[in-house]
C-alpha positions as CSV (number, residue, x, y, z in Angstrom):
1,X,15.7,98.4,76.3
2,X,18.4,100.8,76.3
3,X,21.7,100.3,78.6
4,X,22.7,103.2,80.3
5,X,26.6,103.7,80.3
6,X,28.1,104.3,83.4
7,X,30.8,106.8,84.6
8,X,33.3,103.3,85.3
9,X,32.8,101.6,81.7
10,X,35.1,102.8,78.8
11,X,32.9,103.7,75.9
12,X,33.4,101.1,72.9
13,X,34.9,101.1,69.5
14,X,33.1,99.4,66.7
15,X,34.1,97.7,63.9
16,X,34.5,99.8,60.7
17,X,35.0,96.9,58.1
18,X,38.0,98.0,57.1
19,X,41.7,97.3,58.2
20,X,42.6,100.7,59.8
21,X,44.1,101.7,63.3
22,X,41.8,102.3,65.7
23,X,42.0,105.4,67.4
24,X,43.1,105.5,71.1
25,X,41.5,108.7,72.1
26,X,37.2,108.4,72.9
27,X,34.6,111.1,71.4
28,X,31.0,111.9,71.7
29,X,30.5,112.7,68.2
30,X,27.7,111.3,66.6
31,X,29.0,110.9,63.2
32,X,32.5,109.2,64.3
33,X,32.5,106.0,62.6
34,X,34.4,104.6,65.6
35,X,32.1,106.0,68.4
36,X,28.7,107.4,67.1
37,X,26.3,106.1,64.6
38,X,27.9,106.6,61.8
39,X,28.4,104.0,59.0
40,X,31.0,104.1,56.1
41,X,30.9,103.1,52.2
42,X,31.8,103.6,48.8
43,X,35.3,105.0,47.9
44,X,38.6,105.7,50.4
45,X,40.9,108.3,49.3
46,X,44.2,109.6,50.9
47,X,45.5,112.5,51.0
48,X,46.5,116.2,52.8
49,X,45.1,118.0,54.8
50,X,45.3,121.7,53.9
51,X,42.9,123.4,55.9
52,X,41.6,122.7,59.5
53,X,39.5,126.1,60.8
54,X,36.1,124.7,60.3
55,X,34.8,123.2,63.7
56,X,34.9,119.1,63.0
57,X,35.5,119.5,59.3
58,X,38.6,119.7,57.4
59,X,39.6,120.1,53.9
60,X,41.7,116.9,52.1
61,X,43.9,118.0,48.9
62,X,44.5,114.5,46.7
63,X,46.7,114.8,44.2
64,X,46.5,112.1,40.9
65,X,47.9,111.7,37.7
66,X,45.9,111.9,34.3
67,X,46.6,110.5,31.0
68,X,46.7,113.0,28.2
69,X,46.3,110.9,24.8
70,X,47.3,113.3,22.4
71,X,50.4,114.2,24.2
72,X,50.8,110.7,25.1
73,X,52.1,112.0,28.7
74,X,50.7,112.5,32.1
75,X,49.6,115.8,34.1
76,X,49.6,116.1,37.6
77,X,45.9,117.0,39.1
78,X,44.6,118.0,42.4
79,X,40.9,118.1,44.1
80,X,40.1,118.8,47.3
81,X,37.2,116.8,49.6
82,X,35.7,118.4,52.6
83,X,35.7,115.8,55.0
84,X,34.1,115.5,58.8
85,X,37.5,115.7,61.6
86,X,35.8,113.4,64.7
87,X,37.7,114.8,67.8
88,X,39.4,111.5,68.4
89,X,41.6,111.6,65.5
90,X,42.7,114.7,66.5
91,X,43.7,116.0,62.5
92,X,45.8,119.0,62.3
93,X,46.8,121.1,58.9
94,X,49.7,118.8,57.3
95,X,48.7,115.8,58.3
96,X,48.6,112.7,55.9
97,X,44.5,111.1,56.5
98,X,42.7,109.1,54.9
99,X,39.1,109.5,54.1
100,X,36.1,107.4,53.2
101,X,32.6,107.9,51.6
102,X,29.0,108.1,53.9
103,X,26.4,109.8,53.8
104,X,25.9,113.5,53.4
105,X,26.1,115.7,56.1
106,X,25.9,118.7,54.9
107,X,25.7,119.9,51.1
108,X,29.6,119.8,50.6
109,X,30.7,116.8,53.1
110,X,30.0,113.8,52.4
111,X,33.3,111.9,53.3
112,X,34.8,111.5,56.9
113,X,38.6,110.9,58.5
114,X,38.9,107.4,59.4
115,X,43.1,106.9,59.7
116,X,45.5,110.0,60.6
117,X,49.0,109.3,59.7
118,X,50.6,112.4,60.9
């Protein structure tokens, strides 16, 4: 039996797992992790985001450093993640985010916003 949500009640926000601020604004999006269906796993990576013109999607630039044995030094590297944007994080180009692993939902993006730190 399904409950039918009424115009009064104030849609809820589940529990992720993980120790992250909530956010304050409410979506409709299906795959929010707070709001919709969606369920999180795997890795969490921080980072930039560098781009935001795709609709709900943005792209996350993580820079890391790697060892160089021969050299016996360190080189600074960078990937970028696309990454599903619910609307109630509202992320912006600039902003620090971090992002988490699910399930693809699309060929490229298979990680989604779960904290914006502006």
């Amino acid at each position: 039996m399904k409950v039918k949500k009424s115009a009064t009640t104030k849609p809820s926000v589940r529990d992720i797992g993980l120790d992250v601020e909530k956010p304050k604004s409410s979506c409709e999006d299906n795959h929010c992790p707070f709001h919709g269906q969606l369920s999180v796993r795997g890795t969490t990576l921080s980072g930039t985001v560098v781009s935001a013109k795709m609709q709900n999607t943005v792209v996350v630039e993580r820079e890391y450093m790697r060892y160089l044995p021969k050299f016996e030094r360190y080189e600074k590297r960078t990937s970028k993640y696309l990454a599903h944007a619910p609307p109630c994080l509202q992320t912006k180009m600039g902003d620090k985010v971090s992002i988490m692993e699910c399930r693809p939902l699309s060929k490229r993006v298979s990680y989604v916003v779960i904290e914006n730190s502006q």
